[in-house]
PDB file of N, CA, C and O in Angstrom:
ATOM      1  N   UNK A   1      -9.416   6.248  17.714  1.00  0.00           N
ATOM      2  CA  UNK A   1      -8.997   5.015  17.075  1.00  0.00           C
ATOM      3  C   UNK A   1      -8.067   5.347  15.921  1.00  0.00           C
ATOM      4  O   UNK A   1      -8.447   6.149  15.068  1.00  0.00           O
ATOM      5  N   UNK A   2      -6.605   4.651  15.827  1.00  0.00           N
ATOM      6  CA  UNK A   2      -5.852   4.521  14.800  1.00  0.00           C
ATOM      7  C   UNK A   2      -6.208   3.766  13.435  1.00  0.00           C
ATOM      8  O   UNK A   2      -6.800   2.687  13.450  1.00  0.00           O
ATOM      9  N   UNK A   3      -5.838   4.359  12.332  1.00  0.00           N
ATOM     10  CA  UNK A   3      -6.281   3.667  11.186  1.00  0.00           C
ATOM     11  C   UNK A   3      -5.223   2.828  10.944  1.00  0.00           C
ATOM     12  O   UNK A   3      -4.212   3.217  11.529  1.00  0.00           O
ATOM     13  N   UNK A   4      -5.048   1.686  10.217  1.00  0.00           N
ATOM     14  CA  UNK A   4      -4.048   1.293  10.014  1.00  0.00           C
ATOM     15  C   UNK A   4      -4.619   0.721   8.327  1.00  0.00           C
ATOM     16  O   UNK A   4      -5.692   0.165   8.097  1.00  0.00           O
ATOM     17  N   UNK A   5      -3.577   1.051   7.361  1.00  0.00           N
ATOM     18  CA  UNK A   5      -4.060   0.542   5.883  1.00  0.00           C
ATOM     19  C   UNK A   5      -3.268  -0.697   5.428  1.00  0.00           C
ATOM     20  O   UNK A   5      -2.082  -0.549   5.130  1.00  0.00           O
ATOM     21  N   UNK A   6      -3.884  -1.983   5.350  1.00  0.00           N
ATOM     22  CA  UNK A   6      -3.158  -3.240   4.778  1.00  0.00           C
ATOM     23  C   UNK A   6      -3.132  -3.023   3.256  1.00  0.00           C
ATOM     24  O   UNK A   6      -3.933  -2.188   2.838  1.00  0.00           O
ATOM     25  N   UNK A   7      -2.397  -3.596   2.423  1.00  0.00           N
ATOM     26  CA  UNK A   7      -2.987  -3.570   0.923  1.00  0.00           C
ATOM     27  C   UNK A   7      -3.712  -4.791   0.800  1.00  0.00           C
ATOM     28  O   UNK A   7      -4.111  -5.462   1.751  1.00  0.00           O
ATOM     29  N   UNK A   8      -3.874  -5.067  -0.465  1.00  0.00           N
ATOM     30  CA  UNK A   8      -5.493  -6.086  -0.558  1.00  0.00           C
ATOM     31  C   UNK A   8      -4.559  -7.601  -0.693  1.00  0.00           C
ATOM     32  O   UNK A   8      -4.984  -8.407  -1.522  1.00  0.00           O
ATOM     33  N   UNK A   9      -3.483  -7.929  -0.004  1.00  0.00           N
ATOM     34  CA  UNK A   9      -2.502  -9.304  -0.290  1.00  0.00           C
ATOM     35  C   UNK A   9      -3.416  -9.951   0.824  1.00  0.00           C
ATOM     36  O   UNK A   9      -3.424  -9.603   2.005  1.00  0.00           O
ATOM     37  N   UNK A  10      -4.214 -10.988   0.238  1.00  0.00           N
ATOM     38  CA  UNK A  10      -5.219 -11.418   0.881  1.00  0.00           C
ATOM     39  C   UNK A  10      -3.956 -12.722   2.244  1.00  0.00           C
ATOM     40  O   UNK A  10      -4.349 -12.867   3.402  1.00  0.00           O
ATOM     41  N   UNK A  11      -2.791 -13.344   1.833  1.00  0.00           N
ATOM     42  CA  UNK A  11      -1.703 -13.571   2.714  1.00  0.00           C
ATOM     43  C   UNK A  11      -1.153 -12.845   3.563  1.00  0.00           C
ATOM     44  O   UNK A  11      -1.019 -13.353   4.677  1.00  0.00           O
ATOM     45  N   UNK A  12      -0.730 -11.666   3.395  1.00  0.00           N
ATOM     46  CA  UNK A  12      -0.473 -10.823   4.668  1.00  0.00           C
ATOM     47  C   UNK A  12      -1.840 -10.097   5.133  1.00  0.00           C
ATOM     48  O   UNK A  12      -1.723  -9.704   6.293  1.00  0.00           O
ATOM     49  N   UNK A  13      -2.741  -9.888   4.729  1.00  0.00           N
ATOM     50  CA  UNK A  13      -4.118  -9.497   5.659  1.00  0.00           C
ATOM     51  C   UNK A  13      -4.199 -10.301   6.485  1.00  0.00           C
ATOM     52  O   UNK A  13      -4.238  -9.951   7.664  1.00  0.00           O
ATOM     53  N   UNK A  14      -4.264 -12.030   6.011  1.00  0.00           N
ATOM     54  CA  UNK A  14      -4.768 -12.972   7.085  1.00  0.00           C
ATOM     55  C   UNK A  14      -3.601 -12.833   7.974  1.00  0.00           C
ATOM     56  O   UNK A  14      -3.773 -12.248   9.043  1.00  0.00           O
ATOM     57  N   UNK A  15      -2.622 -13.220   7.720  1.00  0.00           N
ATOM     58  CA  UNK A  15      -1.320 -13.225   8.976  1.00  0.00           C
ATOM     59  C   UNK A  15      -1.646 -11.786   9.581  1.00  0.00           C
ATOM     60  O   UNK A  15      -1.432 -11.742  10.793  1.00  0.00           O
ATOM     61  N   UNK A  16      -2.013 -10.857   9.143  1.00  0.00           N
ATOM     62  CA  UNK A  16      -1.787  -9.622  10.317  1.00  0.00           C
ATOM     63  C   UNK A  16      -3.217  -9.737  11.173  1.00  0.00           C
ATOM     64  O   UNK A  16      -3.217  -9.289  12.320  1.00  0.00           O
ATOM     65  N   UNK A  17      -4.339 -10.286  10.673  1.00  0.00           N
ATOM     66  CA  UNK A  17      -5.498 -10.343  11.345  1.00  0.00           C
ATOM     67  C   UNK A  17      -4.922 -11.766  12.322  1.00  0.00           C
ATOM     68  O   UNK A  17      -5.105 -11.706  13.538  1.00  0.00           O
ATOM     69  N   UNK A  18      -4.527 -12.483  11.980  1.00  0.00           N
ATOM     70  CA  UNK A  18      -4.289 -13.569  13.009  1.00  0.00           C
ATOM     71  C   UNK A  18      -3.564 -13.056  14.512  1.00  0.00           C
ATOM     72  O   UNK A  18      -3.736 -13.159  15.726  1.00  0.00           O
ATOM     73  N   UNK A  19      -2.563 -12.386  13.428  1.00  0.00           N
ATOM     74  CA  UNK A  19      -1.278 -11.487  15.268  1.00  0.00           C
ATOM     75  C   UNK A  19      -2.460 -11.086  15.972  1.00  0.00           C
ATOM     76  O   UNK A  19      -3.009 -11.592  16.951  1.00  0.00           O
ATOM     77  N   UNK A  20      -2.761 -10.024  15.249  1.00  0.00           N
ATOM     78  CA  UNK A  20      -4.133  -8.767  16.237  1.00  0.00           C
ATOM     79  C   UNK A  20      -4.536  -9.802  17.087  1.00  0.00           C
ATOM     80  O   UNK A  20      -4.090  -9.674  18.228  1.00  0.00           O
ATOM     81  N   UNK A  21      -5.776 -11.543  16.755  1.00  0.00           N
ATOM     82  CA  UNK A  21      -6.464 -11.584  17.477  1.00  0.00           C
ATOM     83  C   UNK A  21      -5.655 -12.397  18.282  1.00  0.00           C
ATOM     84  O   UNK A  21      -6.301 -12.448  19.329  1.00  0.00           O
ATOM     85  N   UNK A  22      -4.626 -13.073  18.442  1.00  0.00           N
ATOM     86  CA  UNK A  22      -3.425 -13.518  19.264  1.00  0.00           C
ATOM     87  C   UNK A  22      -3.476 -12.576  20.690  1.00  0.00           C
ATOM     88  O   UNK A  22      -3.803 -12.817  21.852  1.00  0.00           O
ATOM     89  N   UNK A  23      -2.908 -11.215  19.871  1.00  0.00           N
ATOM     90  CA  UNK A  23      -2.462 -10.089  20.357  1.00  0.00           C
ATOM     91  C   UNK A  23      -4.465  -9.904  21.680  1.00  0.00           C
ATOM     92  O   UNK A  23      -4.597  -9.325  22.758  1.00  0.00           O
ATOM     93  N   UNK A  24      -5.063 -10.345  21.208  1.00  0.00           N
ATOM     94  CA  UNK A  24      -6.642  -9.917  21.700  1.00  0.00           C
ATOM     95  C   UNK A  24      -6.555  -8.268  21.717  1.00  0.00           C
ATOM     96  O   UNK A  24      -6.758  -7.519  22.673  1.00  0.00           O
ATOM     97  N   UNK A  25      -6.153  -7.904  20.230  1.00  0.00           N
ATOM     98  CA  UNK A  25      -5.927  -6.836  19.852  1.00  0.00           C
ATOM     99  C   UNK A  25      -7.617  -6.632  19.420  1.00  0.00           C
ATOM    100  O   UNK A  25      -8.222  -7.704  19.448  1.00  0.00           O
ATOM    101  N   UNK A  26      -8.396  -5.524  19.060  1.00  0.00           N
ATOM    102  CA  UNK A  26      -9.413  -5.425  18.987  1.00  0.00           C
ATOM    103  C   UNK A  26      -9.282  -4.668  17.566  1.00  0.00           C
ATOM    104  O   UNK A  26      -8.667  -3.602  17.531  1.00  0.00           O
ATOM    105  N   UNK A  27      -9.946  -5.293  16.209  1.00  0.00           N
ATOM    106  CA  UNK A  27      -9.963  -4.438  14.906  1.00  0.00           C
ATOM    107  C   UNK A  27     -11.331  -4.614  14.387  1.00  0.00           C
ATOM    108  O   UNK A  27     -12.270  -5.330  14.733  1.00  0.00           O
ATOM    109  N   UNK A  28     -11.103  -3.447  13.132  1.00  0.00           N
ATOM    110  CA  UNK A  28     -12.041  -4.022  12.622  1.00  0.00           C
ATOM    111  C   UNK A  28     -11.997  -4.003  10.944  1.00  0.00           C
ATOM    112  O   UNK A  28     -11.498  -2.977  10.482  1.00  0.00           O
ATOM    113  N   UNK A  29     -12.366  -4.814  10.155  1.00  0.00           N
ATOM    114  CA  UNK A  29     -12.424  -4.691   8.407  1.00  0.00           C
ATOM    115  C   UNK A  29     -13.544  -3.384   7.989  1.00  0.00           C
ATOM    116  O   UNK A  29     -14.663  -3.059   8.386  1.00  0.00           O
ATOM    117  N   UNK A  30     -12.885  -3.024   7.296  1.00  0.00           N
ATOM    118  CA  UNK A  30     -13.973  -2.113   6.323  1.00  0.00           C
ATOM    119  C   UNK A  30     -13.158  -2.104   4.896  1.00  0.00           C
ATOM    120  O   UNK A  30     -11.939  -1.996   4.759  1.00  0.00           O
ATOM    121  N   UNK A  31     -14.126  -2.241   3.897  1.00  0.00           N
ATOM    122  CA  UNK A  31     -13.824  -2.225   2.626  1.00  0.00           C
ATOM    123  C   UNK A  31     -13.207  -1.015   2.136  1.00  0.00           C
ATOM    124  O   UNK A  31     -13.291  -0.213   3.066  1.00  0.00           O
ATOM    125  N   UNK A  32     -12.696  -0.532   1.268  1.00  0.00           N
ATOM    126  CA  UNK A  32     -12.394   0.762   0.670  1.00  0.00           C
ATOM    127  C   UNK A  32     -13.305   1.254  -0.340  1.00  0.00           C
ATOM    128  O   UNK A  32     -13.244   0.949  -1.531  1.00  0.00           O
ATOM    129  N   UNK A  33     -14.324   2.187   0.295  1.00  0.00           N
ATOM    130  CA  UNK A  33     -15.176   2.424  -0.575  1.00  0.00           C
ATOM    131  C   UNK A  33     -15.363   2.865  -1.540  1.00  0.00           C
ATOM    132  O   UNK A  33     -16.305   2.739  -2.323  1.00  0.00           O
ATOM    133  N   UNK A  34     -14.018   3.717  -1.588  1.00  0.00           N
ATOM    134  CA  UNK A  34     -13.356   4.701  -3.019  1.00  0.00           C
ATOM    135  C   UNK A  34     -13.060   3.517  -4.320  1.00  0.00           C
ATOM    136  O   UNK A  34     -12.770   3.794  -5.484  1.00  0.00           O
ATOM    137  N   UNK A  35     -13.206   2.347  -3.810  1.00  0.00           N
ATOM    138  CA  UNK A  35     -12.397   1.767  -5.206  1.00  0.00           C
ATOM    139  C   UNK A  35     -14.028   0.721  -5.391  1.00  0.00           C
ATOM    140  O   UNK A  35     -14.794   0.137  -4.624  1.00  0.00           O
ATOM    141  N   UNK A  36     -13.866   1.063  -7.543  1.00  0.00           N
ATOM    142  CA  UNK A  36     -14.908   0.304  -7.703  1.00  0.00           C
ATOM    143  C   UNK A  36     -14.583  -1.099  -8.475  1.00  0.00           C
ATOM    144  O   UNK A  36     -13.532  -1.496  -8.978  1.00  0.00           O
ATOM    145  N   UNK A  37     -16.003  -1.764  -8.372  1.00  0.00           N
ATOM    146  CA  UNK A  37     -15.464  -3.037  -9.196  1.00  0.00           C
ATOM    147  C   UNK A  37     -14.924  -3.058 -10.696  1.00  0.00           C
ATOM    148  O   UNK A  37     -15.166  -2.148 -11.488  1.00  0.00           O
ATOM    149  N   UNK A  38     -14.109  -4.278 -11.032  1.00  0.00           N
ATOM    150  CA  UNK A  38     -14.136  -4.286 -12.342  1.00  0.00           C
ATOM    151  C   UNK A  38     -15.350  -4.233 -13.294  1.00  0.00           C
ATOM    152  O   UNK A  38     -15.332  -3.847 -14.463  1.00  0.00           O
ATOM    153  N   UNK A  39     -16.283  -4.635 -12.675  1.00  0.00           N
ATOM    154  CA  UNK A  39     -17.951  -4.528 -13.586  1.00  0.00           C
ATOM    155  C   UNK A  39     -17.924  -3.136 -13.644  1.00  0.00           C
ATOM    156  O   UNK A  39     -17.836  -2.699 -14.791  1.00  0.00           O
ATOM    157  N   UNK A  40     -17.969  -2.374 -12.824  1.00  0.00           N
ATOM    158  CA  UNK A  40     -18.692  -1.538 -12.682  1.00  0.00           C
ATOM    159  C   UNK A  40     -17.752  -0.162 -13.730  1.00  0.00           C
ATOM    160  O   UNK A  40     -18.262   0.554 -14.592  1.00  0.00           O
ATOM    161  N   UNK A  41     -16.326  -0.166 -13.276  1.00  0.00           N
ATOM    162  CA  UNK A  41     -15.087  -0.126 -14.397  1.00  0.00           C
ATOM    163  C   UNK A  41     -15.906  -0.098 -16.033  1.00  0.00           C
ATOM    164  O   UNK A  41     -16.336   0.831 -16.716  1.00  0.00           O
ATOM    165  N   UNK A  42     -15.874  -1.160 -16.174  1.00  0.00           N
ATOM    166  CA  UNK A  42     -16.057  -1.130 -18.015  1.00  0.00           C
ATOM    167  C   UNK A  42     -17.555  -1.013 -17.741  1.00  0.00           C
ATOM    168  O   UNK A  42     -17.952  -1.004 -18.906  1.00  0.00           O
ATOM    169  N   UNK A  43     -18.709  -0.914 -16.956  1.00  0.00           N
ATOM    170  CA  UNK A  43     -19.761  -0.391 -17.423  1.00  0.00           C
ATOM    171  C   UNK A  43     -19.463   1.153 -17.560  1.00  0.00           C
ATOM    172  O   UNK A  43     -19.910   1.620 -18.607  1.00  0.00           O
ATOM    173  N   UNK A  44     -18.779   2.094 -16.704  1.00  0.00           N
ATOM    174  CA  UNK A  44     -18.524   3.267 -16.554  1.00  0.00           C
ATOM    175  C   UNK A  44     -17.663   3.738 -18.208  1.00  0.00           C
ATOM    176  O   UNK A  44     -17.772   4.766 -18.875  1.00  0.00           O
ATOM    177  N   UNK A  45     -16.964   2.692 -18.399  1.00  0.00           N
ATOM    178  CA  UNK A  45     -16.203   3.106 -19.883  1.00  0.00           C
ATOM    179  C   UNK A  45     -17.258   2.940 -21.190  1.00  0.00           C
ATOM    180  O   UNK A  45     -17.427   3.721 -22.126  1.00  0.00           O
ATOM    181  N   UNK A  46     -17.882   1.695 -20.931  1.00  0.00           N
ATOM    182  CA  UNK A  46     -18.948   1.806 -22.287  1.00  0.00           C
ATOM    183  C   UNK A  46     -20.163   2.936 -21.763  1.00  0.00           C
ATOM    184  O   UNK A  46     -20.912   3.217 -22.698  1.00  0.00           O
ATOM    185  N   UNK A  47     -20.446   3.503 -20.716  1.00  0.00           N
ATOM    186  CA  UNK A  47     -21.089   4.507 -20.855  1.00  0.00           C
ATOM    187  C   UNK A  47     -20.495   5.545 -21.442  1.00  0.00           C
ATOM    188  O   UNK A  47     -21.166   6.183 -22.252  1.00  0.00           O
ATOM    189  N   UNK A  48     -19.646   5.794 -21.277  1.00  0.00           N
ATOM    190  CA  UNK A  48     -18.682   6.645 -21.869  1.00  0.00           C
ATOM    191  C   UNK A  48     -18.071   6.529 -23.386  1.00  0.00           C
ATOM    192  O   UNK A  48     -17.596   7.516 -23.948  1.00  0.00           O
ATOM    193  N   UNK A  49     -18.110   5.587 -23.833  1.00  0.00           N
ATOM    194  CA  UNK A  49     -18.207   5.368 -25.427  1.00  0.00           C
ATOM    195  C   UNK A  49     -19.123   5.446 -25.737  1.00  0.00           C
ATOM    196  O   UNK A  49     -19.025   5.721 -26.933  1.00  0.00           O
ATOM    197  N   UNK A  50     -20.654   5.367 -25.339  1.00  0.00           N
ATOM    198  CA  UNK A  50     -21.789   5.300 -25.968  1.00  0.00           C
ATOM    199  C   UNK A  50     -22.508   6.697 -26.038  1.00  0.00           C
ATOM    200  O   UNK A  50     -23.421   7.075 -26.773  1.00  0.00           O
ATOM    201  N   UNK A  51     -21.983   7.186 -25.287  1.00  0.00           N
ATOM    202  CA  UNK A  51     -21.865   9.297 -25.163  1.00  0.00           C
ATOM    203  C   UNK A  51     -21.521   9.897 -26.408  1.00  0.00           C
ATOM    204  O   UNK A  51     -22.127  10.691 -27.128  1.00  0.00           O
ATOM    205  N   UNK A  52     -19.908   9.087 -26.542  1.00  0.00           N
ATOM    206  CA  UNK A  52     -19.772   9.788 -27.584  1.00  0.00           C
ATOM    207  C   UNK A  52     -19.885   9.578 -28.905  1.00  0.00           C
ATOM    208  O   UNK A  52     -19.434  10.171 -29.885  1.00  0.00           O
ATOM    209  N   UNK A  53     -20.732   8.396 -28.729  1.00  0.00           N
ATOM    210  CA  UNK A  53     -21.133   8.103 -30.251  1.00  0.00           C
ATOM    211  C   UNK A  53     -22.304   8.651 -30.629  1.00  0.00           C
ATOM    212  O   UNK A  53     -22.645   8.510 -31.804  1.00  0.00           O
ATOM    213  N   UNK A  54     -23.443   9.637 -29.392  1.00  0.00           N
ATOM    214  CA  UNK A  54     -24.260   9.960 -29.485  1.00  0.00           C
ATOM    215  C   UNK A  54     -23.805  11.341 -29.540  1.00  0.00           C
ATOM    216  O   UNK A  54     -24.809  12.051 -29.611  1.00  0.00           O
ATOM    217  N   UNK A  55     -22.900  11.939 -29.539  1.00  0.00           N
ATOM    218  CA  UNK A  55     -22.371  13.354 -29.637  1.00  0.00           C
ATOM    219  C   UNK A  55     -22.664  14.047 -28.166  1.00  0.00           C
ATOM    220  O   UNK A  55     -23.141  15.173 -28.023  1.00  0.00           O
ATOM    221  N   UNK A  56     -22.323  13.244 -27.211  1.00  0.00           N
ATOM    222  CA  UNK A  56     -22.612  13.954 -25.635  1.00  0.00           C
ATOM    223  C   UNK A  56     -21.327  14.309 -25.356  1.00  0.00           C
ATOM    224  O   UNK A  56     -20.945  13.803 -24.301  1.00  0.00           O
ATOM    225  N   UNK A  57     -20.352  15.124 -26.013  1.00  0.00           N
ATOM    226  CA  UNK A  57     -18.976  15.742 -25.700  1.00  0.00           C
ATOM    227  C   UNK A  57     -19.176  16.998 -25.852  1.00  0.00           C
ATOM    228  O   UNK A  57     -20.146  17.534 -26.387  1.00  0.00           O
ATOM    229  N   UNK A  58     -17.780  17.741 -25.136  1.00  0.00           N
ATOM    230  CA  UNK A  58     -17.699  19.150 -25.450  1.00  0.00           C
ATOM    231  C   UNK A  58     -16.224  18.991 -25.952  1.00  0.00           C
ATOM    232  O   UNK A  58     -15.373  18.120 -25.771  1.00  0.00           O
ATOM    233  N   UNK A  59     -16.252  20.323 -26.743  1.00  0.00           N
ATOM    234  CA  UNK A  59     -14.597  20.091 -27.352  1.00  0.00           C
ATOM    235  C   UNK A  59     -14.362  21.347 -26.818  1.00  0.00           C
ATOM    236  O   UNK A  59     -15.170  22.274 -26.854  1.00  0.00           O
ATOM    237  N   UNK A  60     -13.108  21.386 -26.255  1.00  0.00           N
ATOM    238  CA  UNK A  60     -12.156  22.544 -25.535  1.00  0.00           C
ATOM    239  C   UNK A  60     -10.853  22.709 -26.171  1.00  0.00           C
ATOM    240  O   UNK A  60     -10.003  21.856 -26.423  1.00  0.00           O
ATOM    241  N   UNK A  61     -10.858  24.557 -26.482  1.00  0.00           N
ATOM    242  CA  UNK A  61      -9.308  24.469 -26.949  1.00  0.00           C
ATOM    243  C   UNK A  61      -8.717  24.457 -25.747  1.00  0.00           C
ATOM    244  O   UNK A  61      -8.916  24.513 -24.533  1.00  0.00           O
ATOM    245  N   UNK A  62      -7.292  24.290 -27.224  1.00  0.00           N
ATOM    246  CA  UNK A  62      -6.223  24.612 -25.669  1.00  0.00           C
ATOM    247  C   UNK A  62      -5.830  25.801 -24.836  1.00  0.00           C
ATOM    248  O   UNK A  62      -5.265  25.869 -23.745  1.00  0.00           O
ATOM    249  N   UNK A  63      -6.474  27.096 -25.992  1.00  0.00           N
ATOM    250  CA  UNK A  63      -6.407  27.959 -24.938  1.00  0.00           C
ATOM    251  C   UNK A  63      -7.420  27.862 -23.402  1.00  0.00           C
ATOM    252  O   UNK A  63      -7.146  28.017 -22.212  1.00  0.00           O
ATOM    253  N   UNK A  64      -8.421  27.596 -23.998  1.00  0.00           N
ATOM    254  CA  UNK A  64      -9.611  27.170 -23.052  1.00  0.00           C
ATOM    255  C   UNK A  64      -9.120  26.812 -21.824  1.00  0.00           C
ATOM    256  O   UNK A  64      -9.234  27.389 -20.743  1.00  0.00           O
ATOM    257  N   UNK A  65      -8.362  25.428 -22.219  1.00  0.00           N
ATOM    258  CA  UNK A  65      -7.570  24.201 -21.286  1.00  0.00           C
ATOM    259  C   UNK A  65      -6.570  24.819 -20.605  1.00  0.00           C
ATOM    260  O   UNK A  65      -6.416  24.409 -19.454  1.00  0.00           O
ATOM    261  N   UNK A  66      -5.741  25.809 -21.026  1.00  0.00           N
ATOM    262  CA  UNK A  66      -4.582  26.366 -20.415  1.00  0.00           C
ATOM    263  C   UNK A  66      -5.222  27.617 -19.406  1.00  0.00           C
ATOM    264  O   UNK A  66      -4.810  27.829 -18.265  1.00  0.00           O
ATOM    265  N   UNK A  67      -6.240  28.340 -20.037  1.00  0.00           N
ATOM    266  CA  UNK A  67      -6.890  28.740 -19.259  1.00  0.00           C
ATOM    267  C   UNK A  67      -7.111  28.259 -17.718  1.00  0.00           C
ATOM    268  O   UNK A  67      -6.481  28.625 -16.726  1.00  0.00           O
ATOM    269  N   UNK A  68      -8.163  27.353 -17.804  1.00  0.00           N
ATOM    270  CA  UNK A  68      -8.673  26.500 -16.827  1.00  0.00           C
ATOM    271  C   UNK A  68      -7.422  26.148 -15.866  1.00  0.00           C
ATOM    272  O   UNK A  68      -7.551  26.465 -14.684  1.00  0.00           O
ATOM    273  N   UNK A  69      -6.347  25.585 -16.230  1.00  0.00           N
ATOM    274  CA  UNK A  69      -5.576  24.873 -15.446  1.00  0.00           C
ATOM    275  C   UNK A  69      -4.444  25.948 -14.539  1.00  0.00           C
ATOM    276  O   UNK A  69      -3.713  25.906 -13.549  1.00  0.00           O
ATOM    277  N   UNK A  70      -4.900  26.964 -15.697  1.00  0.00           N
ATOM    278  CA  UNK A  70      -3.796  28.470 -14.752  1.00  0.00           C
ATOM    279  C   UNK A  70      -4.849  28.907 -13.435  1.00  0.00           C
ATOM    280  O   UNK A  70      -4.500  29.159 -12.282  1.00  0.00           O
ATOM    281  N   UNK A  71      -5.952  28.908 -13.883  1.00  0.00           N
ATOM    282  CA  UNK A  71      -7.268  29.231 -12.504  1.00  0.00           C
ATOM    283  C   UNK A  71      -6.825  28.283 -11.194  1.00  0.00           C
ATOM    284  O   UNK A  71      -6.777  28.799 -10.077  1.00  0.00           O
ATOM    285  N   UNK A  72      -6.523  26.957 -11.381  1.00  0.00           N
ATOM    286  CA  UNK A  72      -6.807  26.307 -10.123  1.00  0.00           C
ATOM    287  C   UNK A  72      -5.376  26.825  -9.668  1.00  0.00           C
ATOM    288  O   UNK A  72      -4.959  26.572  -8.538  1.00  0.00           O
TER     289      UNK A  72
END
């Protein structure tokens, strides 16, 4: 089975799902599971501010950093 990727233009999804079933083309929807909600977005950021107000960071020099990035 071919993948085919629409973007999320909820107007051209419906017009291309309409051709297909015209077409008695056979598809199917699946969500993109990689992408999260906006809730879930700024809960992930205020977890992340609330880290570091509790001192849950590490501080890296830049040699450190230049290090690291010459490895990969």
């Amino acid at each position: 089975m071919d993948n085919i990727i629409i973007p999320k233009n909820k107007n051209q999804s419906s017009i291309i799902q309409a051709f297909l079933k015209e077409m008695k083309i056979h598809f199917k929807i699946k969500d993109d599971e990689t992408k999260m909600s906006q809730e879930e977005f700024f809960t992930q950021i205020d977890e992340a501010k609330q880290e570091v107000k509790e001192g849950k960071t590490t501080k890296v020099t830049k040699e450190q950093l230049h290090s690291f990035l010459e490895s990969l």
